[in-house]
N, C-alpha and C positions, 0 to 999 in steps of 0.2 A: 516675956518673949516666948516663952513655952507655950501659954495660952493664945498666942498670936496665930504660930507651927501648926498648934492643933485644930486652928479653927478656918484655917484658909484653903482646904481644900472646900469643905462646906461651902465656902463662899464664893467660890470660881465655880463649884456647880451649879447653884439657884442663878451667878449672873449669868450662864450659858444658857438656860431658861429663858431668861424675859424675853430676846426675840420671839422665839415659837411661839410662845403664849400671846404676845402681842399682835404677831399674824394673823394666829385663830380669830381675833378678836375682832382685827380690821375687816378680815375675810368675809364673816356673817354679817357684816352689816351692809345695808342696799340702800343706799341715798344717794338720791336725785342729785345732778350736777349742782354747785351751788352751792347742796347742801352742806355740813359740817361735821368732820369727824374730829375725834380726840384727837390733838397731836401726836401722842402714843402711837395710834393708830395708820395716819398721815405716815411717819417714818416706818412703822411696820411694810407698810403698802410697797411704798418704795424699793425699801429692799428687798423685798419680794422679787417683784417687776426688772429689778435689776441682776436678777439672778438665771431669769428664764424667759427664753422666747425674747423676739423682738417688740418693738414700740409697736401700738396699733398704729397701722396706717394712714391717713386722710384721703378724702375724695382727690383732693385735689393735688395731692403726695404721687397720688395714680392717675393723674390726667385724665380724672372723670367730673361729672357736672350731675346735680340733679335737680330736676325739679318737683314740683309739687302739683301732682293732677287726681283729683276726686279723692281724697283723701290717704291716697298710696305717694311712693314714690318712683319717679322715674329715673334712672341712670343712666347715662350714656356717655360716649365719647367720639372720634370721628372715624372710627375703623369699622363700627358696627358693632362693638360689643352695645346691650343693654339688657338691665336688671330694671326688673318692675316688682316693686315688695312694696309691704307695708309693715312700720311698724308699731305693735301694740305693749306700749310701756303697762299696762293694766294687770297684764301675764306676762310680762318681760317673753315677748314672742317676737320672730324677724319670719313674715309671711310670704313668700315667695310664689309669685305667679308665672314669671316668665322671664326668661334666660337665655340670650343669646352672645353667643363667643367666638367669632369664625377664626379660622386660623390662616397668618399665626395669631398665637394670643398672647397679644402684648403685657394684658389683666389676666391673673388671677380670680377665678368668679369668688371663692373663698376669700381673699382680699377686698373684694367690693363690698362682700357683706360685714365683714368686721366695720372698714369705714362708716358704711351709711349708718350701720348701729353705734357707731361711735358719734359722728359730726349730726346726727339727726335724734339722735333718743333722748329723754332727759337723764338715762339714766348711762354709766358707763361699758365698758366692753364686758366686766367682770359679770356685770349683772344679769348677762343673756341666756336664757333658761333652755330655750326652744328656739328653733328651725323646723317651721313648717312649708314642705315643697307641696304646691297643689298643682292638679289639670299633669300628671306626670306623662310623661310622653318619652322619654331615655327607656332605649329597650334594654338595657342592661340593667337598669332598676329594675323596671319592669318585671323581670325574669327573675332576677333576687327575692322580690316581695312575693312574688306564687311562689318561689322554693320554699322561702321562709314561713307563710302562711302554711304550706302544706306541714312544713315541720313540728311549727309551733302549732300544732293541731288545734287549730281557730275556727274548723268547722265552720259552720251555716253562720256567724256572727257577721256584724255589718263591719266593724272595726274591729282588730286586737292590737295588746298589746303583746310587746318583747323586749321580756328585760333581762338584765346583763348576766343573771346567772344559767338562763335556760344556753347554752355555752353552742349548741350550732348554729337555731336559727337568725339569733345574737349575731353570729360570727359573720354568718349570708349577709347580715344587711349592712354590718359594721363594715363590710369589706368591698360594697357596692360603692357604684361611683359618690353617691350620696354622702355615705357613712365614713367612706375614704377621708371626703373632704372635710367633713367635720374632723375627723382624728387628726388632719395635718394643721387646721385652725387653730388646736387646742395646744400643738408642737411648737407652732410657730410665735406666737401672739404671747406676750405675755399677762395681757389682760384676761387670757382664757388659761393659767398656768395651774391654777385651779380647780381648773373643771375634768370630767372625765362624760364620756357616755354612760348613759345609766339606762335608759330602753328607747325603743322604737314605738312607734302609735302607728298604725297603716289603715288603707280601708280599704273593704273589699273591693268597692265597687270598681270596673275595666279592668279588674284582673286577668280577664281573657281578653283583653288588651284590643277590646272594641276604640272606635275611635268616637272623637266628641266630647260632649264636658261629663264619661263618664271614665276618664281617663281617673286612676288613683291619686290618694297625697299620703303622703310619709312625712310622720313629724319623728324627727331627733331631739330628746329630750335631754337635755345633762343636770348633774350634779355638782357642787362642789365639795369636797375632800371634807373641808371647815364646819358643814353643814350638816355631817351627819349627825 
């Protein structure tokens, strides 16, 4: 009985363990819908997911439709919002060309793209590395990305990046409409509960915010927690 007393704190600590360590576990692994995780793993996920943030959405959860045109996706619904992306499971990337949302706005655009990465990838929400916006045209990006460039002293270069330590020009883009909506993805979602921003990728080019297709793109890149 003395031996029992003395050994059960020991033991209530390592089983307080196995979940974390079984999170970590589930967390780093990126398999295709389909594919097959440990059971371990499978319950790890779960309660994860049931700890933070809401379910991912569906297309059609938000009374949206898409279809399939040259090998992008098209999003729509009857009010006039539409999301034209594509996306590339190869770099786990959701590419964004064009984006419209008149108000009111029924849709959340950051809800669209959760979806389409969901009901369209093979891979799931957890897996989504990047968000790349191209042909940018939001003047309040716009204006971000020359502050930030100046800050992040990017000089003559055709692209830079920014990442999460350099703590201004970080803060410029994290806090641009763009960067916004990645931060509230990552709040909301539980499939992104995970994740965190880890740096921006911008490109020079229509930083003097010429018009035409030399308008910029800004990719949002994240991490997860598990990964490092």
């Amino acid at each position: 009985m003395l031996f029992y007393w003395a050994v059960l704190p020991l033991l209530l600590s390592l089983v307080s363990c196995l979940p974390q360590s079984s999170i970590n576990e589930a967390s780093r692994q990126t398999v295709p819908k389909g594919g097959k995780y440990d059971y371990k793993s499978i319950q790890a996920i779960k309660r994860l997911q049931s700890r933070a943030g809401a379910a991912t959405p569906t297309l059609s959860s938000l009374g949206l439709a898409a279809r399939a045109w040259d090998g992008n996706w098209v999003v729509q619904d009857q009010s006039g919002f539409i999301l034209y992306a594509k996306i590339a499971d190869d770099d786990l990337t959701m590419h964004v060309y064009k984006m419209e949302n008149p108000s009111p706005r029924r849709v959340k655009m950051r809800s669209a793209i959760a979806a389409l990465w969901e009901d369209k990838s093979s891979y799931y929400l957890r897996s989504l590395l990047h968000i790349k916006y191209h042909s940018i045209t939001n003047q309040q990006t716009l204006a971000a990305m020359k502050r930030a460039w100046d800050l992040g002293d990017c000089g003559g270069a055709s692209e830079c990046r920014i990442v999460w330590n350099e703590d201004v020009p970080f803060d410029v883009l994290r806090d641009s409409p763009f960067g916004q909506g990645a931060s509230k993805m990552i709040a909301e979602f539980s499939g992104m509960a995970r994740h965190y921003i880890s740096s921006f990728d911008m490109s020079r080019t229509g930083l003097d915010f010429n018009a035409g297709p030399d308008h910029p793109w800004l990719e949002i890149n994240f991490r997860r927690y598990d990964d490092q």
